[in-house]
RODO-2510 file (C-alpha; in nm, 4 decimals, decimal comma):
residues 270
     n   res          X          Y          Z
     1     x     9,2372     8,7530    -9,7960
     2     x     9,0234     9,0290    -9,6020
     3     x     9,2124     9,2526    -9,3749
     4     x     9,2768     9,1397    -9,0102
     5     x     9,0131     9,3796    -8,8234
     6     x     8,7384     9,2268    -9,0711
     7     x     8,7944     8,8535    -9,0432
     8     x     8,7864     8,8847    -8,6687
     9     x     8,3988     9,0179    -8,6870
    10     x     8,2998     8,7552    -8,8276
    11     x     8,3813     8,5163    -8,5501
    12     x     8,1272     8,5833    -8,2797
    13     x     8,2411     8,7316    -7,9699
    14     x     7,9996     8,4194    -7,7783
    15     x     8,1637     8,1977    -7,9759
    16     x     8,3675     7,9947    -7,7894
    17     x     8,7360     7,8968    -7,9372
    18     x     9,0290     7,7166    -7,8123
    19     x     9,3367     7,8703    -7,8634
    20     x     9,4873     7,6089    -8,0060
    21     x     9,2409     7,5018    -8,3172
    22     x     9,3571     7,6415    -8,6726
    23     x     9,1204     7,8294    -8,8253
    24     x     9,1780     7,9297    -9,1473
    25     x     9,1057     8,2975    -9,3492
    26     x     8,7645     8,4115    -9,3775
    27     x     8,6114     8,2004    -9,1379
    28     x     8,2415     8,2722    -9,0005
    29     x     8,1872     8,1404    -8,6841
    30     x     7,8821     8,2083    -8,4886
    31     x     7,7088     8,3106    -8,1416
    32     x     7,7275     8,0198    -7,8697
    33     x     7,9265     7,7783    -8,1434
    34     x     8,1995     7,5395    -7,9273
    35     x     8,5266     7,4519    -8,1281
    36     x     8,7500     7,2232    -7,9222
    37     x     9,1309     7,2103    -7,9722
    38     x     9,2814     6,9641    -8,2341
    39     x     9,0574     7,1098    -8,4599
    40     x     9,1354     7,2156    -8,8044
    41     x     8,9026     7,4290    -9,0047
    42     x     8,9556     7,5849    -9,4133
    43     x     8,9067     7,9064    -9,5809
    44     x     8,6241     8,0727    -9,5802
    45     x     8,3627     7,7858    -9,4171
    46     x     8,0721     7,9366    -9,2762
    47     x     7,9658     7,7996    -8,9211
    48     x     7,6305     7,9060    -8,7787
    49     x     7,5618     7,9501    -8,3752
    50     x     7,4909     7,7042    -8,1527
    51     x     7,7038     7,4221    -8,3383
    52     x     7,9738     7,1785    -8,1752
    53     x     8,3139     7,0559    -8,2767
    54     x     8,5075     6,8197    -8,1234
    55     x     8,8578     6,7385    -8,1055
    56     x     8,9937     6,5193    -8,3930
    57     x     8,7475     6,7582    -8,6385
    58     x     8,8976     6,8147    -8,9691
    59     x     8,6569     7,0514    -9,2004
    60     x     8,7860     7,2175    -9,5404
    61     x     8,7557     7,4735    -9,7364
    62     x     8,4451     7,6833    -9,8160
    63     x     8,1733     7,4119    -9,5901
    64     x     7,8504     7,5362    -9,4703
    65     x     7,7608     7,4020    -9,1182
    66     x     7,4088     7,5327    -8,9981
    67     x     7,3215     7,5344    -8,6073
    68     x     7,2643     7,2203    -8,4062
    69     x     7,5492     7,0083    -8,5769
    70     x     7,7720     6,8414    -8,3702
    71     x     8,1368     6,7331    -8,5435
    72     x     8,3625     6,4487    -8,4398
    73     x     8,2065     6,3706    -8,1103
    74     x     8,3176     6,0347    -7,9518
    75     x     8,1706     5,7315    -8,0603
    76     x     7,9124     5,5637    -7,9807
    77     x     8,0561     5,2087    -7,9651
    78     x     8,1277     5,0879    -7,6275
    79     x     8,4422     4,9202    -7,7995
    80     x     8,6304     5,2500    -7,8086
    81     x     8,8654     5,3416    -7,5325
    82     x     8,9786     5,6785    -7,6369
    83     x     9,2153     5,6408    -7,9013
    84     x     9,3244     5,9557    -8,1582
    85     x     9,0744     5,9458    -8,4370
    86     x     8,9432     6,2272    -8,6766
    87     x     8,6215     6,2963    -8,8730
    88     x     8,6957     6,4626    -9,1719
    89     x     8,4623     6,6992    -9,3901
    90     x     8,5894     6,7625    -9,7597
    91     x     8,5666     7,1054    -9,9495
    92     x     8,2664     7,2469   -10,0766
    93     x     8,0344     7,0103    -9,8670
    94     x     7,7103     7,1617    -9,6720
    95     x     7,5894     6,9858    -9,2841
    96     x     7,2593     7,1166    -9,2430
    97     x     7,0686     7,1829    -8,8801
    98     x     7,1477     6,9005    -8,6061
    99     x     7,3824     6,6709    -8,8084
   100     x     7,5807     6,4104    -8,6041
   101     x     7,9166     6,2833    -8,7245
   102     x     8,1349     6,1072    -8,4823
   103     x     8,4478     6,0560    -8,5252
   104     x     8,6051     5,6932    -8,5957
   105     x     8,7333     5,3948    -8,3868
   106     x     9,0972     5,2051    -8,4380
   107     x     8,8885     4,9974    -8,6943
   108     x     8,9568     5,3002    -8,9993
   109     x     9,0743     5,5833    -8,7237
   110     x     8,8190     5,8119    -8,9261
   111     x     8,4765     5,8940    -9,0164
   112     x     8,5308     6,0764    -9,3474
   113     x     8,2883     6,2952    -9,5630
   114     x     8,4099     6,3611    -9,9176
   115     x     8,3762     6,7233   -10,0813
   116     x     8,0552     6,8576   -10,2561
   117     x     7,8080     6,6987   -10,0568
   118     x     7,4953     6,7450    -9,8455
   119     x     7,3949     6,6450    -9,5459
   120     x     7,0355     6,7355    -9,4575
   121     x     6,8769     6,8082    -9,1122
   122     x     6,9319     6,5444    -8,8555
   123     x     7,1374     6,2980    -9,0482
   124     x     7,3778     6,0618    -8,8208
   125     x     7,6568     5,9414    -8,9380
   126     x     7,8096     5,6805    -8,7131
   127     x     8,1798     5,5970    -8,6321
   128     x     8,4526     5,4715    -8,9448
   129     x     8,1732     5,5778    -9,2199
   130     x     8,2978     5,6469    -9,4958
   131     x     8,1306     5,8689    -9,7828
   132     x     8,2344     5,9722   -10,1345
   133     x     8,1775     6,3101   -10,3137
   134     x     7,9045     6,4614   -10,4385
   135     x     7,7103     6,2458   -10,2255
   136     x     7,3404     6,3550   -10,1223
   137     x     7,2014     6,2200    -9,7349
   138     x     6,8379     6,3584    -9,6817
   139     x     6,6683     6,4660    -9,3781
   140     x     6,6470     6,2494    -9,1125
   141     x     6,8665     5,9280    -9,2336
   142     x     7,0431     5,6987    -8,9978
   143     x     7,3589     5,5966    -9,1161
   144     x     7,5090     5,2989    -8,8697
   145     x     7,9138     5,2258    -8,8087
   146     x     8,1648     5,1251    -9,0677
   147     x     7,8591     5,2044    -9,3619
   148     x     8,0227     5,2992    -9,7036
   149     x     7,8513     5,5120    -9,9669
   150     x     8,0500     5,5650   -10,2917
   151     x     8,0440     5,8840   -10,4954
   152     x     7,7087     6,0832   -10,6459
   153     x     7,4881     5,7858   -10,4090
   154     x     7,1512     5,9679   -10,3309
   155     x     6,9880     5,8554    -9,9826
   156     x     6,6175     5,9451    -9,9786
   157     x     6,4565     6,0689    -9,6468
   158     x     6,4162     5,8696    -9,2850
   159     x     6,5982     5,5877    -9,4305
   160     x     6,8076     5,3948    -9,1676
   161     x     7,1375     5,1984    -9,3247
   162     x     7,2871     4,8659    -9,1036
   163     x     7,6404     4,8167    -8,9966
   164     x     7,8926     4,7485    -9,2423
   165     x     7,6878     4,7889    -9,5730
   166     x     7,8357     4,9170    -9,8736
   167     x     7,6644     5,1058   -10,1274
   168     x     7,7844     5,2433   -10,4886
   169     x     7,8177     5,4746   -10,6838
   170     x     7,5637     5,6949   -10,8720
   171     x     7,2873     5,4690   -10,6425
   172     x     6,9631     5,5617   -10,5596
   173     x     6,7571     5,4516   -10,2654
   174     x     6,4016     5,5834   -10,2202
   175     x     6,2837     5,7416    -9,8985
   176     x     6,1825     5,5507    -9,5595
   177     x     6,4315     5,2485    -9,6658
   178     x     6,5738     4,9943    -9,4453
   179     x     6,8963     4,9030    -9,6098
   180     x     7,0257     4,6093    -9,4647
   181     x     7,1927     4,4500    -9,7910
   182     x     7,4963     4,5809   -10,0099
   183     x     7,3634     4,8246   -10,2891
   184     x     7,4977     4,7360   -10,6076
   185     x     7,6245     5,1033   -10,8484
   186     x     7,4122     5,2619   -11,0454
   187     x     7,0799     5,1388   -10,9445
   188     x     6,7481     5,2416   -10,7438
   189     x     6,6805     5,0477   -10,4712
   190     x     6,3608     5,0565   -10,2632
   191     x     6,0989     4,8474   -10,0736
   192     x     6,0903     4,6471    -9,8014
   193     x     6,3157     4,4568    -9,7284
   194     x     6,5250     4,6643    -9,9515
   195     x     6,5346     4,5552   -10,3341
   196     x     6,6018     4,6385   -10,6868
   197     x     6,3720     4,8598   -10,8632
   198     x     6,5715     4,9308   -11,1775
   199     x     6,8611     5,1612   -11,2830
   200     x     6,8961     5,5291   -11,2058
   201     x     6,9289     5,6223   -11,5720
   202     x     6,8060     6,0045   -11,5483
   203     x     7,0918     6,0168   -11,2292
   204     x     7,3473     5,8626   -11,4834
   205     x     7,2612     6,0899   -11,7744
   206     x     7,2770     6,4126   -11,5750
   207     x     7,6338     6,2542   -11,4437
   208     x     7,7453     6,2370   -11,8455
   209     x     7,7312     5,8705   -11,8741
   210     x     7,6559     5,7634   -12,2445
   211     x     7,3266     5,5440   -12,3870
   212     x     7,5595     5,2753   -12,4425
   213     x     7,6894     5,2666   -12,0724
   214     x     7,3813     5,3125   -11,9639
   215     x     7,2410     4,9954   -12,1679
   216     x     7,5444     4,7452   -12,0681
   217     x     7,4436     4,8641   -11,6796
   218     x     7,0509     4,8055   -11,8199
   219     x     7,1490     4,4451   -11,9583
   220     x     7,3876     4,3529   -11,6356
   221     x     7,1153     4,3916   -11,4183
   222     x     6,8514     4,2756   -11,6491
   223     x     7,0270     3,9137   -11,5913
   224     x     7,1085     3,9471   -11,1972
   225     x     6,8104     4,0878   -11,0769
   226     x     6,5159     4,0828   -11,3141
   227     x     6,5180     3,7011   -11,4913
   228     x     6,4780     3,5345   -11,1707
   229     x     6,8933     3,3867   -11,1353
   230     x     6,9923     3,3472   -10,7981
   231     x     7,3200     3,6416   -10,8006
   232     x     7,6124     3,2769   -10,8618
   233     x     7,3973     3,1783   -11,1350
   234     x     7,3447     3,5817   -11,2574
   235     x     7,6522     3,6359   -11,2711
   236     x     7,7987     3,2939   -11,5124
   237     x     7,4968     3,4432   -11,7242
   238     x     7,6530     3,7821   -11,7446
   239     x     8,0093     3,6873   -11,8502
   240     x     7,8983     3,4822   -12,0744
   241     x     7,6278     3,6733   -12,2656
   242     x     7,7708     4,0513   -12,1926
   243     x     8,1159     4,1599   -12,3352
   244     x     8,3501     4,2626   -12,0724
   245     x     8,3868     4,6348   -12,0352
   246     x     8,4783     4,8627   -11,7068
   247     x     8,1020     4,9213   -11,6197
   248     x     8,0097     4,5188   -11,6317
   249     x     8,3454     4,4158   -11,4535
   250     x     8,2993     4,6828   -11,2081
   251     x     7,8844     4,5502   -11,0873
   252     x     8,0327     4,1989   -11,1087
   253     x     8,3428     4,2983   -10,9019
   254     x     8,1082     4,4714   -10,6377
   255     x     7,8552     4,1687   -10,6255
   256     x     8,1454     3,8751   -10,5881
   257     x     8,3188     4,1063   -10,3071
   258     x     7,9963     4,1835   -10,1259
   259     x     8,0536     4,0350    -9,7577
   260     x     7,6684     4,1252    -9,6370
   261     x     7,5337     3,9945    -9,9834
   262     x     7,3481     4,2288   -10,2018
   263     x     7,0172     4,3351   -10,1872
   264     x     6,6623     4,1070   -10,3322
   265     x     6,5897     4,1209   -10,6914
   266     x     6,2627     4,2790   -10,8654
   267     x     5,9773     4,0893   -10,7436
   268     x     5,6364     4,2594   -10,8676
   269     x     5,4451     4,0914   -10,5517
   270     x     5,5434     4,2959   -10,3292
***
């Protein structure tokens, strides 16, 4: 821990603090930055000037919040009526210049970010989101209410994401896509509207995922999305032709539970 005198220059005299947020060792906090009360903040996060945070904020350890963001404002759902709710930034994780992350509503009570991720300049994330860790949201993407994005997911650029979809893990969706539709794991999805475009193999090699997984995730979708089933009849195919196994069970899990219904199949017309 650095001595007393020297953690106190680092938080800007502009900045502007209430005396009742916790702010934890090592903290940089810079010129004309806002922190509200009922705000909790780890060691040694970095916050540049000119940012915003809210009460109900709840940032860990060692973040990196560049100027413009604004943390665990209100939401923007004319549905809320003030209730305590929190959004909540894991360890490790970077917000980059004008992010937007309100805070929840009583549907989840949070908007939650997990640890190790990035958030590029000008992403919003809406009310009750929920994303994993090691997650990657590029510049400019729209991310709507109650929207959840599993671990290592990869959002390209000026992509906009509807209410209440789900995407999983280790996806990838190209930039400029309107994701209206459940994303099924491991996959890259793209087009419009949005659809399969095969799996994110170099993603799931660089993750450590073996050949083999990544051929029974290869084959799964090879039935679903590329031989033309419709996803009831895809999926009989599946459990009868491919052996059971945590990857297979988990796409088939994902697909059956989808509420929205997953996304379109490969079609090479469009």
């Amino acid at each position: 821990m650095l001595p007393k005198a020297k953690i106190l220059k680092m938080i800007s005299n502009l900045a502007q603090i209430d005396t009742r947020a916790k702010i934890g060792s090592s903290v940089v906090i810079g010129a004309f930055t806002t922190i509200y009360d009922n705000v909790e903040i780890g060691d040694g996060t970095e916050i540049g000037p000119n940012v915003t945070i809210y009460p109900g904020a709840r940032i860990g350890k060692n973040c990196r919040i560049f100027p413009g963001a604004v943390i665990s404002a209100v939401p923007q759902d004319l549905k809320f009526v003030g209730e305590e709710t929190f959004a909540i930034v894991g360890d490790n994780t970077t917000i980059r210049e004008c992010v937007t992350i309100n805070r929840g509503t009583k549907d989840k009570y949070k908007t939650e970010v997990g640890s190790n991720c990035l958030l590029m300049a000008y992403v919003h994330l809406a009310h009750d989101c929920i994303v994993g860790s090691n997650v990657i949201i590029a510049n400019g993407v729209q991310v709507a209410g109650h929207v959840t994005i599993a671990d290592y997911a990869r959002i390209g650029g000026l992509s906009a994401i509807h209410q209440f979809v789900k995407i999983g893990r280790n996806v990838m969706i190209e930039g400029g896509s309107m994701v209206t539709k459940d994303i099924p794991p491991y996959v890259i999805a793209g087009r419009y509207p949005v659809s399969y475009e095969g799996v994110n193999s170099v993603g799931l090699k660089r993750n450590g995922f073996t050949q083999e997984e990544v051929n029974t995730i290869q084959d799964t979708y090879r039935v679903i999305f590329i031989h033309n089933n419709n996803v009831s009849k895809g999926i009989a195919q599946v459990e009868d032709a491919i052996k059971p196994s945590p990857l297979r069970d988990e796409i088939l899990e994902f697909i059956q539970t989808s509420e929205r219904g997953v996304m379109k199949g490969f079609n090479k017309g469009k």
